[in-house]
N, C-alpha and C positions, 0 to 999 in steps of 0.2 A: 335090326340091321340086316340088311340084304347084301351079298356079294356077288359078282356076275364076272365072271373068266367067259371071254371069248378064243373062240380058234377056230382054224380054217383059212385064214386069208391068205395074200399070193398072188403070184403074179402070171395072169394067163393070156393068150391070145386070146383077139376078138372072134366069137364064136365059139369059145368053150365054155367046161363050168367049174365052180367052186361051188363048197358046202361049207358053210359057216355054222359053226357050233357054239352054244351059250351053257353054261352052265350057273345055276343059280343056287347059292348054300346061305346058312343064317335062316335069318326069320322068316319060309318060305310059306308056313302056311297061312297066310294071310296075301300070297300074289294072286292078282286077279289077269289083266292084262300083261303078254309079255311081247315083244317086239324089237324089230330093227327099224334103225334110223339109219343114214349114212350122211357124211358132210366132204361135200370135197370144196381145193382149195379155192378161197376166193366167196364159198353160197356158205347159205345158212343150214343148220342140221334140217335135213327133212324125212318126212316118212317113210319109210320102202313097204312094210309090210307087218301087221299086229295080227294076235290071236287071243280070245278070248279065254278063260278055266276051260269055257264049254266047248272050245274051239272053232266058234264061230272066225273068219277072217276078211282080213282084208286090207287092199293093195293099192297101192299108189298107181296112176294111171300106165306110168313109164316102164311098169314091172310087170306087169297081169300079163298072164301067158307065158313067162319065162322065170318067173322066182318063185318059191313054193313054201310057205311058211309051215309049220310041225310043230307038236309041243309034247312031250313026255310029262304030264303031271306026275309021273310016280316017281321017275327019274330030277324033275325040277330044270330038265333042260328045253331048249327049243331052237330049233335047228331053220337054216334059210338056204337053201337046192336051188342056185342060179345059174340058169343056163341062157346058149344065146348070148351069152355078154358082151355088151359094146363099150367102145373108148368110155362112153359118158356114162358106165356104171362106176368108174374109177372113184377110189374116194375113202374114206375111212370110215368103217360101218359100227355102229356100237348098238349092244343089247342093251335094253331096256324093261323094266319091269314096276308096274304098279301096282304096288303094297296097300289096302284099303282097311282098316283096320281102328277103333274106339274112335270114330270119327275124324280121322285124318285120311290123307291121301297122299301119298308119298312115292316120287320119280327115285327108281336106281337106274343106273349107268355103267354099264363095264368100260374098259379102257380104251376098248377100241382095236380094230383089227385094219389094216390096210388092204387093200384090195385093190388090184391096178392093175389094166385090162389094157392089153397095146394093141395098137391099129397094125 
């Protein structure tokens, strides 16, 4: 079992930033992938930004140039630097982390952080 505590979220004008923070505890040493999603109301959850063990990344078209994905293997956390924020980054952002391990594959999910960016 994997657990994922988010923080950071908030509420800021358009044009500012927030830092979203993950932290990941449990059965860590078998995370490969870890990542944000976000869902606002009304769409389906979609991708903002992944980071591989090795730190390879990458970003949803909507985000490149202004969100900055990180990851602390040592630590188990992975951090998301979004700047430039507009209305339509608004939305509930959740860490994500996949576990690869005796032949499974397996999605974790933190709870979720709100995030709401006013015009």
């Amino acid at each position: 079992q994997v657990q994922l505590v988010e923080s950071g979220g908030g509420l800021v004008q358009a044009g500012g930033s927030l830092r979203l923070s993950c932290a990941a505890s449990g059965s860590t040493f078998n995370i490969n992938a870890m990542g944000w999603y976000r869902q606002a109301p009304g769409k389906q959850r979609e991708l903002v930004a992944t980071i591989s063990s090795s730190g390879t990344t990458n970003y949803a078209d909507s985000v490149k140039g202004r969100f900055t994905i990180s990851r602390d293997n040592a630590k188990n956390t992975v951090d998301l630097q979004m700047n430039s924020l507009r209305f339509e980054d608004t939305a509930v952002y959740y860490c994500n982390a996949v576990w690869n391990a005796y032949g499974l594959k397996i999605d974790y999910w933190g709870q979720g952080t709100q995030v709401t960016v006013s015009s």
